[in-house]
C-alpha positions in Angstrom: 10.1 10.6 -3.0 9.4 9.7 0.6 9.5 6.5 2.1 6.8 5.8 5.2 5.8 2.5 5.6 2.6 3.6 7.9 -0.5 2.2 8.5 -3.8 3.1 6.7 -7.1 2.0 6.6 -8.1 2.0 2.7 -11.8 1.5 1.5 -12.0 -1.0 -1.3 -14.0 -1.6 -4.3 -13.5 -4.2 -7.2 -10.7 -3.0 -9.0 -8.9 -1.8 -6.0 -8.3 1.2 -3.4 -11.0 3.8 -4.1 -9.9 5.7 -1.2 -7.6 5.5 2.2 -7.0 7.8 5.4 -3.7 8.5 6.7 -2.7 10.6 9.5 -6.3 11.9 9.7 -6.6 12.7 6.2 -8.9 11.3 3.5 -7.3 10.5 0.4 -9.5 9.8 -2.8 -8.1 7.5 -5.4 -8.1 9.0 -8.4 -6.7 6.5 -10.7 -4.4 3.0 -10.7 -1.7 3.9 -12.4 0.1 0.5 -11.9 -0.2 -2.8 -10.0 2.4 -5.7 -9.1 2.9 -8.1 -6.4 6.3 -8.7 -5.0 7.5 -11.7 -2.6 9.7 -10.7 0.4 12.4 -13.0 0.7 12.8 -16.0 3.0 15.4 -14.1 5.8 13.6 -11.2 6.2 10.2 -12.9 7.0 9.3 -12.6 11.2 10.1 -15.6 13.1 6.7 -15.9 14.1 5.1 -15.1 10.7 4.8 -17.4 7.5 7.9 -17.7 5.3 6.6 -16.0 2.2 5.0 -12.2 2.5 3.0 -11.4 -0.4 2.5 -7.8 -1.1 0.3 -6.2 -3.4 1.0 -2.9 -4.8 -0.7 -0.4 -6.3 0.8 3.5 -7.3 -2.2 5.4 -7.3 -2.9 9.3 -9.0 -5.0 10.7 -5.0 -6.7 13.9 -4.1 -3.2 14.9 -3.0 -0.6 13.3 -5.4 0.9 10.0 -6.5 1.1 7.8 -3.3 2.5 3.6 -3.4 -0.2 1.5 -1.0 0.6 -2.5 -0.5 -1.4 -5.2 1.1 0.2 -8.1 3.2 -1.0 -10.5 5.5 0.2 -7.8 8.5 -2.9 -5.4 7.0 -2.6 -2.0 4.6 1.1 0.2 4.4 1.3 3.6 2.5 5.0 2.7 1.6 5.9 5.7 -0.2 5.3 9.3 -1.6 6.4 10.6 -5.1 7.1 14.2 -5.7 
């Protein structure tokens, strides 16, 4: 497992990422395999930004493996790659 916590720009339909690009590179989704939403907490949130960040996660099955993508407020984050 790899932990990035990049930016991507992730093409959307109804039930979630369909596909994203990352470092050049088009990834297609696959599959969901999971979905959750997770709160940061209070002391970690930017002075300047809201108190509570809202993520929603999604583990996805790409072109190129099983990838972790969230959404905040701050836009789209590949957070991590499994092996």
């Amino acid at each position: 497992m790899k932990l990035l916590m990049e930016p991507i720009d992730v093409a959307e339909q109804p039930a979630g990422p369909a596909r994203f690009c990352w470092r050049g590179r088009l990834y297609e989704v696959e599959r969901i395999l999971e979905t959750w939403t997770s709160r940061t907490q209070w002391w970690t949130a930017s002075a300047a930004g809201a108190s509570d960040d809202k993520r929603e996660y999604y583990l996805l099955l790409t072109t190129h493996g099983v990838m972790e993508i969230f959404y905040s407020p701050r836009g789209w984050m590949l957070s991590r790659l499994l092996d």
